[in-house]
N, CA, C and O atoms as a GROMACS GRO file, in nm:
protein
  428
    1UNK      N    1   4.281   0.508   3.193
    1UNK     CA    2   4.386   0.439   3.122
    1UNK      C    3   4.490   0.393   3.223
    1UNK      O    4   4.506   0.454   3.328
    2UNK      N    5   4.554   0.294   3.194
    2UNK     CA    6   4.603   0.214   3.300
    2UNK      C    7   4.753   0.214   3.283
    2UNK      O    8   4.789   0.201   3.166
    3UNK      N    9   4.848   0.226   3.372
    3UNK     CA   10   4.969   0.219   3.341
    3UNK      C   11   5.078   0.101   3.436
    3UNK      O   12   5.074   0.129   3.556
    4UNK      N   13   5.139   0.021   3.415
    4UNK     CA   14   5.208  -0.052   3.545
    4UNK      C   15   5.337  -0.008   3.556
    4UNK      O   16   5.419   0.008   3.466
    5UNK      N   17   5.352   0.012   3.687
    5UNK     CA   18   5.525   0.058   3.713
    5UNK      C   19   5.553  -0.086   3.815
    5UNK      O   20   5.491  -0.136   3.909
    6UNK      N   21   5.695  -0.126   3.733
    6UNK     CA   22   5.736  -0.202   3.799
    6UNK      C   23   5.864  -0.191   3.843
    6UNK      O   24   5.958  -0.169   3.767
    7UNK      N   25   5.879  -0.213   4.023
    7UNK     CA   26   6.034  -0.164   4.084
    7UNK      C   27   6.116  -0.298   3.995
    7UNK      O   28   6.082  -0.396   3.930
    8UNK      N   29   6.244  -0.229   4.039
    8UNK     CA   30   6.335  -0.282   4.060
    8UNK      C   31   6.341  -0.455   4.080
    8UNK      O   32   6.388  -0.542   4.007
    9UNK      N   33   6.271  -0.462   4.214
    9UNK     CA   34   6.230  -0.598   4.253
    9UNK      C   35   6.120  -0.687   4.196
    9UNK      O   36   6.114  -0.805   4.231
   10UNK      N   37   6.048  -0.646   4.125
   10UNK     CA   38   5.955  -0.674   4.051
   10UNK      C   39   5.818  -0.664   4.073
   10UNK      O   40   5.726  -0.738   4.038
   11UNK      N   41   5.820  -0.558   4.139
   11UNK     CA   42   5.702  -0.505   4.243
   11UNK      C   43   5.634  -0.398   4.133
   11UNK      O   44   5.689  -0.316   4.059
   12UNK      N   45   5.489  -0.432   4.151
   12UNK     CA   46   5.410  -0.395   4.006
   12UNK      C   47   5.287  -0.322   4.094
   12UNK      O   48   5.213  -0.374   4.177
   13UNK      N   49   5.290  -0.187   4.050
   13UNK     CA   50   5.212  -0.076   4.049
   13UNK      C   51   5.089  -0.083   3.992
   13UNK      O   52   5.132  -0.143   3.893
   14UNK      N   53   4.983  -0.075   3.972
   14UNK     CA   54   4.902  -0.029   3.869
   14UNK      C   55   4.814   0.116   3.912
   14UNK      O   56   4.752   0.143   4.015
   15UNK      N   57   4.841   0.208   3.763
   15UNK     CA   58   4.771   0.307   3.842
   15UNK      C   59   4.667   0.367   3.729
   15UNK      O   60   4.695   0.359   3.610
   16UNK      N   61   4.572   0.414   3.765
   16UNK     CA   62   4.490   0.482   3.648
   16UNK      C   63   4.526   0.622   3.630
   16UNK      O   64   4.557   0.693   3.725
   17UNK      N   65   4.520   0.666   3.497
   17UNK     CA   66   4.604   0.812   3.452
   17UNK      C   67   4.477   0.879   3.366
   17UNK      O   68   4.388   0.816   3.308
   18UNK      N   69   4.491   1.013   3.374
   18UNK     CA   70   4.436   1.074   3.247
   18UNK      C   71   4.511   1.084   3.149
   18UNK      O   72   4.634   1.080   3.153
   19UNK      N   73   4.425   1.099   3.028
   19UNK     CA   74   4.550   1.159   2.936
   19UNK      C   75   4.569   1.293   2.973
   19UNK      O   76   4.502   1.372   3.039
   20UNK      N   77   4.698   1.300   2.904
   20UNK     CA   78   4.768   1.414   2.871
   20UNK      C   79   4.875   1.436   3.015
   20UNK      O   80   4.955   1.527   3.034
   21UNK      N   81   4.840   1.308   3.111
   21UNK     CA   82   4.944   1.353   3.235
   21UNK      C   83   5.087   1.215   3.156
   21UNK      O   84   5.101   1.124   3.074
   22UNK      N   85   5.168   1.307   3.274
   22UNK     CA   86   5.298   1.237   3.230
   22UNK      C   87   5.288   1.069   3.336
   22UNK      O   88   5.209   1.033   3.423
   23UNK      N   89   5.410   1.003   3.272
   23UNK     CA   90   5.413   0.906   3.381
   23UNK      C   91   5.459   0.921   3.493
   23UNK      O   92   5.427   0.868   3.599
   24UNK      N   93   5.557   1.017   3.463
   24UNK     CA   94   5.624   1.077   3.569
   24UNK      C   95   5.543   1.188   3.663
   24UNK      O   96   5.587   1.246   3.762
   25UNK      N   97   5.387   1.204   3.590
   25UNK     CA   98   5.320   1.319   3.730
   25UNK      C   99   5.273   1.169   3.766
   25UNK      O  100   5.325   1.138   3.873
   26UNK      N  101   5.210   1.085   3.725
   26UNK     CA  102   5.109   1.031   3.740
   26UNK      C  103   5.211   0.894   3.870
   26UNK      O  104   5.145   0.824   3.947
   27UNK      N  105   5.328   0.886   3.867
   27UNK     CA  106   5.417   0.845   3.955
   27UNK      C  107   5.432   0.916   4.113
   27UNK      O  108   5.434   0.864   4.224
   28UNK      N  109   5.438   1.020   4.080
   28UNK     CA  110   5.466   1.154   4.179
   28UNK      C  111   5.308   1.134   4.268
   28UNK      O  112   5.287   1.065   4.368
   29UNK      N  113   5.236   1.197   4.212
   29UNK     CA  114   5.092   1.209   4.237
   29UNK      C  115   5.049   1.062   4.312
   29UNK      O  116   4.952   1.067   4.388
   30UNK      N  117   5.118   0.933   4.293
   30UNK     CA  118   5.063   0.807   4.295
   30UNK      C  119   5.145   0.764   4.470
   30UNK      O  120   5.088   0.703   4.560
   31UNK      N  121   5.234   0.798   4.470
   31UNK     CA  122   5.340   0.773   4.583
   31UNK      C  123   5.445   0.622   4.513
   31UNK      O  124   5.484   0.521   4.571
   32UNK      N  125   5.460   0.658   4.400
   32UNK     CA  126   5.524   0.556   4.368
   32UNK      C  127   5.708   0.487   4.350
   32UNK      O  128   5.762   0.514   4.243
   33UNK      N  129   5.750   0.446   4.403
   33UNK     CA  130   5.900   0.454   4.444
   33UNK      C  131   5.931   0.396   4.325
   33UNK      O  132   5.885   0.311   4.248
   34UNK      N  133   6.046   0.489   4.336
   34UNK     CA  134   6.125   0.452   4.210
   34UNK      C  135   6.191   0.598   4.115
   34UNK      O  136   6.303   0.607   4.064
   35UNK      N  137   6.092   0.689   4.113
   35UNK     CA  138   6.100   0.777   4.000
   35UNK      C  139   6.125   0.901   4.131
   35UNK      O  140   6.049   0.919   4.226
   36UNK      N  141   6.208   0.950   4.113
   36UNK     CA  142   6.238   1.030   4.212
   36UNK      C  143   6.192   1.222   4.136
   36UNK      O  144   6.156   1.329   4.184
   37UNK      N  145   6.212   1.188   4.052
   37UNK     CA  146   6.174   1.357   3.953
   37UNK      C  147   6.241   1.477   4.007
   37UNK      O  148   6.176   1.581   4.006
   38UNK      N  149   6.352   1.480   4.050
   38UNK     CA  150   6.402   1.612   4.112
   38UNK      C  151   6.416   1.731   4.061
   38UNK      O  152   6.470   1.823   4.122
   39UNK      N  153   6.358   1.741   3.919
   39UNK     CA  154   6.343   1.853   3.875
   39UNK      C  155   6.192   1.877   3.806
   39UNK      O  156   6.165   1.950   3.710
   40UNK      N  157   6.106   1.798   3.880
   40UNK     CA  158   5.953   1.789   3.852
   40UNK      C  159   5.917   1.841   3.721
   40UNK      O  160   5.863   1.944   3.681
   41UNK      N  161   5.972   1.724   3.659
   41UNK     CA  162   5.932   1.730   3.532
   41UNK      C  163   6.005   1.801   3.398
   41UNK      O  164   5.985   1.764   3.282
   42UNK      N  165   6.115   1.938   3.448
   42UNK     CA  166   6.145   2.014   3.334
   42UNK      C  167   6.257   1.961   3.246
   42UNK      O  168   6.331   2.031   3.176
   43UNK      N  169   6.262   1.788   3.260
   43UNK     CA  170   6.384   1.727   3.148
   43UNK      C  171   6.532   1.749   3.218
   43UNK      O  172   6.622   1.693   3.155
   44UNK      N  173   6.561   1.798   3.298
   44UNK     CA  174   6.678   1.854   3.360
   44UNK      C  175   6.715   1.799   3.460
   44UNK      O  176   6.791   1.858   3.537
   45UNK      N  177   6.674   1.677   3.484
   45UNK     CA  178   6.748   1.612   3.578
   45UNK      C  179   6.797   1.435   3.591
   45UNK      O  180   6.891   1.383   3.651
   46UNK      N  181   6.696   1.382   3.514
   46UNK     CA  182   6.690   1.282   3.447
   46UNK      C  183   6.650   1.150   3.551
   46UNK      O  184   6.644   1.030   3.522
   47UNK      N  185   6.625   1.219   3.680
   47UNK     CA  186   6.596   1.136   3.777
   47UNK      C  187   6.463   1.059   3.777
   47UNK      O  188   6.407   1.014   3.877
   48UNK      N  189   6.414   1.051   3.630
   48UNK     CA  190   6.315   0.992   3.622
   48UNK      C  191   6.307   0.891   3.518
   48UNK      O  192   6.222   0.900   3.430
   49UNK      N  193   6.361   0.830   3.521
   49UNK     CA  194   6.439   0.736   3.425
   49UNK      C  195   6.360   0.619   3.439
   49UNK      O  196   6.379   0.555   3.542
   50UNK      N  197   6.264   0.570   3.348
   50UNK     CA  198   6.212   0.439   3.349
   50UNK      C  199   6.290   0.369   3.240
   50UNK      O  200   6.391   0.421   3.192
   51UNK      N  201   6.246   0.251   3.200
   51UNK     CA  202   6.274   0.195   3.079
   51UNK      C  203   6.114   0.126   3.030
   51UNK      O  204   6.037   0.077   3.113
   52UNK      N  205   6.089   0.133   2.905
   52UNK     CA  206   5.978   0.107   2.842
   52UNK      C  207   5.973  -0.036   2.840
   52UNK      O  208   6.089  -0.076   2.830
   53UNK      N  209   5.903  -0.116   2.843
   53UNK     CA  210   5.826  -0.239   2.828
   53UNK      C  211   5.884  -0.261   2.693
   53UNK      O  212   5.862  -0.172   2.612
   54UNK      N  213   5.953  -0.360   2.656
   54UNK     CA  214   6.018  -0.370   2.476
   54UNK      C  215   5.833  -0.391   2.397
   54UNK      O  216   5.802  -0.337   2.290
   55UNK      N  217   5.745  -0.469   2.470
   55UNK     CA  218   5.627  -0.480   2.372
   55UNK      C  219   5.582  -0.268   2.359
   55UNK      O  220   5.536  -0.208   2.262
   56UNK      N  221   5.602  -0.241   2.428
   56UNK     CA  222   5.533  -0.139   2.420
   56UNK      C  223   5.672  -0.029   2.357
   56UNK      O  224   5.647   0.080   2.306
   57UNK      N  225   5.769  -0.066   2.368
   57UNK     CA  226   5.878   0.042   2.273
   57UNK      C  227   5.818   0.140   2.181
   57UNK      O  228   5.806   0.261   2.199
   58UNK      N  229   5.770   0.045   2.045
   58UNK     CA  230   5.713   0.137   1.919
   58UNK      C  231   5.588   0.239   1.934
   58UNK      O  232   5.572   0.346   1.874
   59UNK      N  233   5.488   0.168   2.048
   59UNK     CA  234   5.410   0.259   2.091
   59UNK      C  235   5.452   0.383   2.119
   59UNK      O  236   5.424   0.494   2.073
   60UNK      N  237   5.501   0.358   2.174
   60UNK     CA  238   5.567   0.484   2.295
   60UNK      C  239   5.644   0.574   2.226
   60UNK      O  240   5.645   0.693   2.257
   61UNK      N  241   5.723   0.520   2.118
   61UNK     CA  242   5.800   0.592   2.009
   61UNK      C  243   5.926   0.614   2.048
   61UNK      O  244   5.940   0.564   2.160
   62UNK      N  245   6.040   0.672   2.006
   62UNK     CA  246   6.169   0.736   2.037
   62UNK      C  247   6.196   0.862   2.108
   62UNK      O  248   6.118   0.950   2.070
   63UNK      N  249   6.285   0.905   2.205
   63UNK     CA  250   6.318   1.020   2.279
   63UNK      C  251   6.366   1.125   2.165
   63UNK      O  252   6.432   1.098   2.065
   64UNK      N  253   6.320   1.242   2.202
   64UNK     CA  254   6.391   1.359   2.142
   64UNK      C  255   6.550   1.352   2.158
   64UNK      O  256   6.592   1.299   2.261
   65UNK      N  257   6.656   1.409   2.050
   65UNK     CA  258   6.759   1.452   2.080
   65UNK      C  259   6.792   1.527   2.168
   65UNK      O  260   6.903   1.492   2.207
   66UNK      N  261   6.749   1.629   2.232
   66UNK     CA  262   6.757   1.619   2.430
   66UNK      C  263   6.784   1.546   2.509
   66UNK      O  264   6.873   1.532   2.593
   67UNK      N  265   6.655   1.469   2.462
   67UNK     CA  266   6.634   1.354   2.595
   67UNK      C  267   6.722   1.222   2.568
   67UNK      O  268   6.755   1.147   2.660
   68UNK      N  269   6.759   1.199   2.426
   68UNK     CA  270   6.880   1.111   2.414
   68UNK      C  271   7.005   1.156   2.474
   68UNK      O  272   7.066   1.102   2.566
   69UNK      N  273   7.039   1.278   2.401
   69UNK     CA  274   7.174   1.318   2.525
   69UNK      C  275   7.182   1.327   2.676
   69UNK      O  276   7.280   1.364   2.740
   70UNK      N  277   7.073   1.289   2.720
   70UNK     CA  278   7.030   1.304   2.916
   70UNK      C  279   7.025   1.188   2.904
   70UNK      O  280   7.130   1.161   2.961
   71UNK      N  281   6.968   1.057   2.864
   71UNK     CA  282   6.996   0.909   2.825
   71UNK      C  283   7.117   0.880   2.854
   71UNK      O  284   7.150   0.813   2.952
   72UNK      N  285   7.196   0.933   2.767
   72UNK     CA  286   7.300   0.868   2.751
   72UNK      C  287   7.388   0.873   2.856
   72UNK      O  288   7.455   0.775   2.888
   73UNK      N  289   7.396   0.984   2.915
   73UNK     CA  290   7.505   0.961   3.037
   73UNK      C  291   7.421   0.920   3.177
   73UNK      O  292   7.479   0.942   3.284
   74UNK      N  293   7.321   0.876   3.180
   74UNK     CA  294   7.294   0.786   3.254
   74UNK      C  295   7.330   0.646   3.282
   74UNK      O  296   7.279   0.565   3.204
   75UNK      N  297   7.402   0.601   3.369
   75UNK     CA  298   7.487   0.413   3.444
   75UNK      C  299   7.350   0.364   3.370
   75UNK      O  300   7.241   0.403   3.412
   76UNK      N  301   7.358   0.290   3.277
   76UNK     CA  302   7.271   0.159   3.293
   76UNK      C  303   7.179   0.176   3.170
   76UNK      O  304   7.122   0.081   3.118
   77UNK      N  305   7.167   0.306   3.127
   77UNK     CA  306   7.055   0.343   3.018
   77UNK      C  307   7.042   0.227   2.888
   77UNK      O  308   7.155   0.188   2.859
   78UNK      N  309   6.957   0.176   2.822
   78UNK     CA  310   6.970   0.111   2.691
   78UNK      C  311   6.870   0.158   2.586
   78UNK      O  312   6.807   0.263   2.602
   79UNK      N  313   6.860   0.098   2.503
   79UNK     CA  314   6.750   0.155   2.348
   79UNK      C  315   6.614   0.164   2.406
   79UNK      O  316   6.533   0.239   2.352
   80UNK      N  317   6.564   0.062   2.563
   80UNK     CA  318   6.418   0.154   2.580
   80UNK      C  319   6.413   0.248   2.705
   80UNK      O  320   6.318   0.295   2.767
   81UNK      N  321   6.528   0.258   2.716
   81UNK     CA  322   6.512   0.369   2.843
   81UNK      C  323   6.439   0.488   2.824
   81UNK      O  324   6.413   0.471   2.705
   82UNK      N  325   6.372   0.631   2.861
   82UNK     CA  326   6.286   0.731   2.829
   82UNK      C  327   6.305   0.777   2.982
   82UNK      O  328   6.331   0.711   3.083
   83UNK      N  329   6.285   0.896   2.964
   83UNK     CA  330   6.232   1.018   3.038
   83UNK      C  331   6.111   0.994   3.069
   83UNK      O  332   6.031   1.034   2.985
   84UNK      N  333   6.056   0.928   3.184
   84UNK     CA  334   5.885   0.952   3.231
   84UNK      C  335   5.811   1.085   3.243
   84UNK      O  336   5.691   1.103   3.266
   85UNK      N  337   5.930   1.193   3.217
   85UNK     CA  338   5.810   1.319   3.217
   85UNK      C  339   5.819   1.359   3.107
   85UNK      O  340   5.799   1.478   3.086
   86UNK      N  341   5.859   1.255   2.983
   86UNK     CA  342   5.835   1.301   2.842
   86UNK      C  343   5.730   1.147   2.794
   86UNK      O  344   5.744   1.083   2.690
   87UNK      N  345   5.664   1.129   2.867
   87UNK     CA  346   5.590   1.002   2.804
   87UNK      C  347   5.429   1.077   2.871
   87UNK      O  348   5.406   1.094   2.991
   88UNK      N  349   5.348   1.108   2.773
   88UNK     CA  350   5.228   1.168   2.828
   88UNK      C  351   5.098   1.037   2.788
   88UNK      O  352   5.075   0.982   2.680
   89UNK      N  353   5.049   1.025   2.884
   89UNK     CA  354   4.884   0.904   2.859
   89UNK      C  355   4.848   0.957   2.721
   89UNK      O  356   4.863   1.071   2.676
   90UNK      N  357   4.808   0.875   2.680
   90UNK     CA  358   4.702   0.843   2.568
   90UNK      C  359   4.628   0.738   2.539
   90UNK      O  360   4.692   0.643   2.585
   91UNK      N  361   4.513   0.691   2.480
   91UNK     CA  362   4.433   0.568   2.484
   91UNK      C  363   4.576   0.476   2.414
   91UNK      O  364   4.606   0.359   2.438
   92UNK      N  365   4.629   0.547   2.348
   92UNK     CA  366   4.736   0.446   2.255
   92UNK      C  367   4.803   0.366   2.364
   92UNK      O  368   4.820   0.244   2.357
   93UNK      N  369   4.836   0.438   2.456
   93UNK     CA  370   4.918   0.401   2.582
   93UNK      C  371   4.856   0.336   2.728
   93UNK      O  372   4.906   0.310   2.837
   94UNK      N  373   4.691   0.323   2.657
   94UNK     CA  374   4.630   0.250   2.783
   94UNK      C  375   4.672   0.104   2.778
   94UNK      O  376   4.663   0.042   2.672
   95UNK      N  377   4.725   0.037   2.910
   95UNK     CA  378   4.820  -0.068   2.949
   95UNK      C  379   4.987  -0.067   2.954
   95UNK      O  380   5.060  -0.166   2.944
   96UNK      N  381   5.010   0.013   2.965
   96UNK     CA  382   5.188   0.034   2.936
   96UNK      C  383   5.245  -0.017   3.048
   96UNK      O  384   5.184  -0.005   3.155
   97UNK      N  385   5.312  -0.053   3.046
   97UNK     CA  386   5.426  -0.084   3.155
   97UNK      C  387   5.588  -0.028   3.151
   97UNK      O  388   5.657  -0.033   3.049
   98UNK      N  389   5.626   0.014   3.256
   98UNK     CA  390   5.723   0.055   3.261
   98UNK      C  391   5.834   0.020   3.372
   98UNK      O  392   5.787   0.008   3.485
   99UNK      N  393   5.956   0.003   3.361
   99UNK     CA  394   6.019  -0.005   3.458
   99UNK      C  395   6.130   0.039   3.527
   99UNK      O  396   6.229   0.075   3.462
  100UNK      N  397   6.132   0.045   3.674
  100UNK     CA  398   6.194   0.151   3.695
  100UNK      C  399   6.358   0.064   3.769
  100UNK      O  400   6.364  -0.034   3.844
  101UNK      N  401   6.450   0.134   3.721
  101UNK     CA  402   6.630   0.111   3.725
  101UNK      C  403   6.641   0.081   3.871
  101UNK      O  404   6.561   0.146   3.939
  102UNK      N  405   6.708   0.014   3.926
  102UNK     CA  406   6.752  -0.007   4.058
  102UNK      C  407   6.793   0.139   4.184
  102UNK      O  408   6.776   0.161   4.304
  103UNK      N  409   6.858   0.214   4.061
  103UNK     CA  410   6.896   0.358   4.159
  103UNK      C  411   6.850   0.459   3.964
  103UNK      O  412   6.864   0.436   3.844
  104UNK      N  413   6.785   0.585   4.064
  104UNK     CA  414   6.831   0.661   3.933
  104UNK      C  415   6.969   0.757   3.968
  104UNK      O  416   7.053   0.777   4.055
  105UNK      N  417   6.938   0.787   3.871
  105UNK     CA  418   7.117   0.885   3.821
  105UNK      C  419   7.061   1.049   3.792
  105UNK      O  420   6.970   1.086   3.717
  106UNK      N  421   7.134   1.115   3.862
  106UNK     CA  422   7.054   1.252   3.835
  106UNK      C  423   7.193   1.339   3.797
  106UNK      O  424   7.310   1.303   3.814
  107UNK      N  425   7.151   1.448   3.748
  107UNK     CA  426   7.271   1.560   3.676
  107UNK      C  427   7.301   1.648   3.754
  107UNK      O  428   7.383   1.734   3.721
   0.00000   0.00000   0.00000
């Protein structure tokens, strides 16, 4: 299943994922700049801040009330921003694109 990360600059990733990995391992694991994860994964740092593809928003679904309050005080966040280590592969999610903020913001 296929996922695209695209920087900042408009520099487009493509990487193949299993399910059940996050975007954020499958970033890490990939060498992919952008997603920095400084708390590898446990929601607690927020340094992994993509924003969802608007076609792919509803797919992908809405952040937990957690992960909205770690949203929110992030510079720059909007309605598709997400946590990449709360977005796990699924066939639903084969082709996603995501993109990643100019700097992330960590807690």
């Amino acid at each position: 299943m296929k996922v695209t990360y695209v920087s900042s600059e408009g520099d487009e990733t493509v990487i193949d994922l299993k399910g059940g990995v996050t975007i954020q391992e499958g970033a890490i694991q990939n060498l992919v700049d952008g997603i920095d994860a400084d708390c590898g994964g446990g929601m607690s740092c927020a340094t992994c801040h993509v924003f969802v593809d608007s076609k792919w928003v509803d797919r992908v679904g809405p952040p937990t009330a957690l992960e909205s309050d770690m949203l929110s005080a992030i510079p720059g966040s909007n309605e598709t921003s997400r946590l990449s280590c709360q977005i796990s592969m699924s066939s639903d999610l084969d082709g996603l694109v995501v993109h990643m903020p100019e700097e992330q913001y960590g807690y």
